[in-house]
N, C-alpha and C positions, 0 to 999 in steps of 0.2 A: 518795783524794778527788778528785772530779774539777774543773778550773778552774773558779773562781768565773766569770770574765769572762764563757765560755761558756757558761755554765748560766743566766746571768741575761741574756745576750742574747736569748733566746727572746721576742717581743712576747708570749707567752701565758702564759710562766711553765711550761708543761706542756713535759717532754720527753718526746718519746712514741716516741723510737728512738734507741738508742745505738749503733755498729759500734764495736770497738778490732782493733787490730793493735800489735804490738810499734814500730812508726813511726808510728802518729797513733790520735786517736778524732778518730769524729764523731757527731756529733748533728744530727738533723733534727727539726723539725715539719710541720705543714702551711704553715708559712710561712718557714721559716729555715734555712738547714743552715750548721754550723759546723765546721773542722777547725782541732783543735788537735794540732798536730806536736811528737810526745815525740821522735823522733830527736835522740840526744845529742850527734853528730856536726857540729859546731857551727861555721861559717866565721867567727873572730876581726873580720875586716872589716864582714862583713854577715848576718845569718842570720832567720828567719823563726818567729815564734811560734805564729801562727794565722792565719786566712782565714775570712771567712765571708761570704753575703749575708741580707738578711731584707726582707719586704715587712712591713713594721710594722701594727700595727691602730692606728685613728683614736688620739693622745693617748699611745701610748707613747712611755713615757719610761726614761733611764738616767744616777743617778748620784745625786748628788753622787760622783762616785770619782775617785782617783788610782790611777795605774799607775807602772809601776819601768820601763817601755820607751813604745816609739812606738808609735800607733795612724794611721793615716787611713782618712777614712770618705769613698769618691765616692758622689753619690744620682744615680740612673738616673733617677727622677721623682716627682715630691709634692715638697713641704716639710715642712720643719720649722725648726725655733730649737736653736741653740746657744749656753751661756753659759758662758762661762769666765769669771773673776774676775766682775769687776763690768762684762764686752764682753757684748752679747746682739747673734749676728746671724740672722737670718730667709736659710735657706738653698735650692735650690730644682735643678734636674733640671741635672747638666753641672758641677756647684759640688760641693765638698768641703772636710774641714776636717783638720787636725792637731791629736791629742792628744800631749801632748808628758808627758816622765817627771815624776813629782812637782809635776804641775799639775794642781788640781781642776777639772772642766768636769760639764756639765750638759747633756744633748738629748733633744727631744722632737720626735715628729712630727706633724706637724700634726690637728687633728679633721678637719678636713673634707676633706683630701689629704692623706693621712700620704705620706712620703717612703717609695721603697724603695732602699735603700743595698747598698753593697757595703764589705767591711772587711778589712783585713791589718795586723797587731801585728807588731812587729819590734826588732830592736835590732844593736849591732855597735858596733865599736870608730869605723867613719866614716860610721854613720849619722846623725848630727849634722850633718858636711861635708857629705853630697850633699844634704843635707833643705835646707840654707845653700844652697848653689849653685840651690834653685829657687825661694830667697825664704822660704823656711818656717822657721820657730823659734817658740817661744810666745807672743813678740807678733803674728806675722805668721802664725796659724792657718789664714787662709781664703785659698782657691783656686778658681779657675774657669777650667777645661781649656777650652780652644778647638782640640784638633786629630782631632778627629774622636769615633769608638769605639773608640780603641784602648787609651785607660784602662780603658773599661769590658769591653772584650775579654780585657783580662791579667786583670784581675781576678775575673772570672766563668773562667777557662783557672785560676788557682785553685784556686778552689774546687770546677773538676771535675776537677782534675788528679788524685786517686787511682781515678778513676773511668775515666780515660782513659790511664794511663803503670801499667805491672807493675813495671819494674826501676830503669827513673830518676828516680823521681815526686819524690824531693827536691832533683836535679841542676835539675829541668825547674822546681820552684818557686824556687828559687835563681835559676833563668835571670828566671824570672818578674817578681821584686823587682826586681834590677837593671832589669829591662824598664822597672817599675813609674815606678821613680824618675827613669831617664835620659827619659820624656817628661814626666815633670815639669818635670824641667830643661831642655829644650829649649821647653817652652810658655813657661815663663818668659823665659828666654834671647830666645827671639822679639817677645815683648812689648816686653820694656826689651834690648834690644840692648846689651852690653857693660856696664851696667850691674849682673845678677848674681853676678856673680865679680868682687868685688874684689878687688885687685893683691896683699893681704895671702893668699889663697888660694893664689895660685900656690907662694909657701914654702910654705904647708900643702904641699900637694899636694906638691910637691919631696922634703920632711921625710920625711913618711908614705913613701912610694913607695920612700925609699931605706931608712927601717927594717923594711920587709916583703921588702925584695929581701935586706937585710944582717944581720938582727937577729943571726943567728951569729955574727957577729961579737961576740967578748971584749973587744974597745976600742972597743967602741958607745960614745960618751960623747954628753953633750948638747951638750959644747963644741967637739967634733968634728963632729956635726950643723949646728950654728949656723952653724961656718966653709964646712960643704958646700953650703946653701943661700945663704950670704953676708949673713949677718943677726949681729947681736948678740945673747952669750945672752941677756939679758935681751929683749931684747924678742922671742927666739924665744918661749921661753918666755910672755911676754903674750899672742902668739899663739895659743899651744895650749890656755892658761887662757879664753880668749874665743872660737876657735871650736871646739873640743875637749870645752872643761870639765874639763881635764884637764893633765898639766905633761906634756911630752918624756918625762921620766923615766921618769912612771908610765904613758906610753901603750908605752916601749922593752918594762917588765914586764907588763906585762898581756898585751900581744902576745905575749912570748915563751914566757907560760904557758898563753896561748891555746893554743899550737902543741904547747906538753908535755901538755896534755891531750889533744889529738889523738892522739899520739904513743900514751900510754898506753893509749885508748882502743884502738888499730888496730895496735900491733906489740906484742913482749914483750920490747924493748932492755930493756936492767938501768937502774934508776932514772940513776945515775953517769952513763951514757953519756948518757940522756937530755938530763941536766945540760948537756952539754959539747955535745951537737947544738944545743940553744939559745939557747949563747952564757955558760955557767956553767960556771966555770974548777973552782970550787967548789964539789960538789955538797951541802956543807951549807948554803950561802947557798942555792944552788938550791932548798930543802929550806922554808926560813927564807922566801922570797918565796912557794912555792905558798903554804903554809899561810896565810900571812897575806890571801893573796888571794884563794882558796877556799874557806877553813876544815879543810880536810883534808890530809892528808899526801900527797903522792905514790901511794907506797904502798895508802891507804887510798881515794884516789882511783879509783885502779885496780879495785880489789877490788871496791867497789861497780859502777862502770860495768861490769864482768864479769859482774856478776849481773842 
């Protein structure tokens, strides 16, 4: 079955050409082309779901929906309205918005100048942090780029990225996102000068940075963490729940089963070993955290992404 998101992005409803490869499909119309990246190969930090752009017809619209990841949309030119809860704002050429996970939103383009947009869906364990670091979260949806084309340059490099890269086309969209996000953060950054990164960030960043350098580490603890950034657990802990959405603990395990699904994916170490490259003394806990975080077994894990 192929993504809802993609198939009802089309302003026409009609898809009238599909290409797949075992790394993405795409779909075009006469107005829209979308890629959705099945590569399973997944960066724990940051990773990319889809890309697309679409010159809208007069009055298209999309939603009432929610998503399980991030979405932003830059509009190259026209308008349109976006409504998230009960916020309606009239958007227009240089301006974009953020849909954020498990937030209903609503947009439409304008009758008489529909907007033509450009879109990337994403998610990752610190795509929440750099979205924060440029002022974006689901109260603060709307943005207007002031540093030139180069938003809209990444973003169109995109969407023609399979079109233009044989062997690195998901190294080069990877590079892309990062791109994406780091002028974000810097428009922002420029605007309010010292103002976007607040102080409480920098432990973030500290936190994180040493659990991705050290996660092998078997005496990973949160109370070990806490003393290395120089914070109390508790209020590291607040920290991670506030810009994370998530506790130390469970971003030490995610990440580190991040990594084991890599692993399985791309070598044939014996599950045990995998265990213990990840920081799992005990490969039945090892065992006892995927499942509960993936729903499948190691194992079982494997076997599928094999096939």
């Amino acid at each position: 079955m192929k993504d809802i998101d993609s198939i009802l992005l089309s302003p026409t409803g009609d898809i009238l050409e599909i290409t797949e490869t075992p790394w993405q499909q795409t779909y075009t119309d006469d107005t829209m082309k979308v890629i959705h990246i099945m590569d399973s190969g997944k960066s724990p930090d940051l990773y990319m779901r889809y890309c697309g752009m679409s010159a809208c017809e007069p009055g298209h619209s999309f939603g009432p929906a929610m998503r399980d990841h991030y979405v932003i949309h830059y509009i190259f030119r026209g308008t349109g309205t976006l409504q998230i809860g009960e916020n309606e704002y009239r958007l227009g050429a240089g301006q974009g918005f953020l849909l954020c996970p498990n937030v209903v939103s609503h947009y439409k383009a304008d009758l008489e100048d529909p907007w033509e947009y450009a879109w990337v869906g994403f998610h990752g364990l610190n795509a929440s942090t750099y979205l924060s670091q440029a002022g974006l979260d689901a109260d603060h949806a709307v943005f207007t780029y002031e540093r030139g084309d180069t938003l809209k340059n990444c973003l169109v490099d995109m969407v023609n990225a399979y079109d233009t890269y044989k062997y690195g086309t998901n190294l080069k969209l990877q590079s892309l996102l990062y791109l994406l996000l780091s002028e974000l953060i810097e428009d922002a950054s420029e605007k309010s000068p010292g103002s976007r990164l607040p102080v409480q960030h920098r432990y973030i960043q500290k936190a994180v940075s040493y659990i991705q350098m050290n996660y092998m580490q078997e005496d990973l603890t949160v109370s070990f963490l806490a003393d290395y950034v120089g914070l109390d657990r508790s209020y590291l802990c607040a920290l991670f729940k506030k810009y994370l959405s998530t506790s130390p603990q469970n971003y030490i395990s995610r990440y580190r089963i991040n990594r084991a699904c890599e692993l399985l994916e791309q070598t044939s170490y014996p599950i045990g070993e995998i265990a213990h490259m990840i920081g799992y003394k005990d490969p039945v806990v090892f065992q006892k955290f995927f499942k509960n975080i993936t729903g499948v077994s190691p194992r079982g894990y494997r076997k599928e992404a094999l096939h």
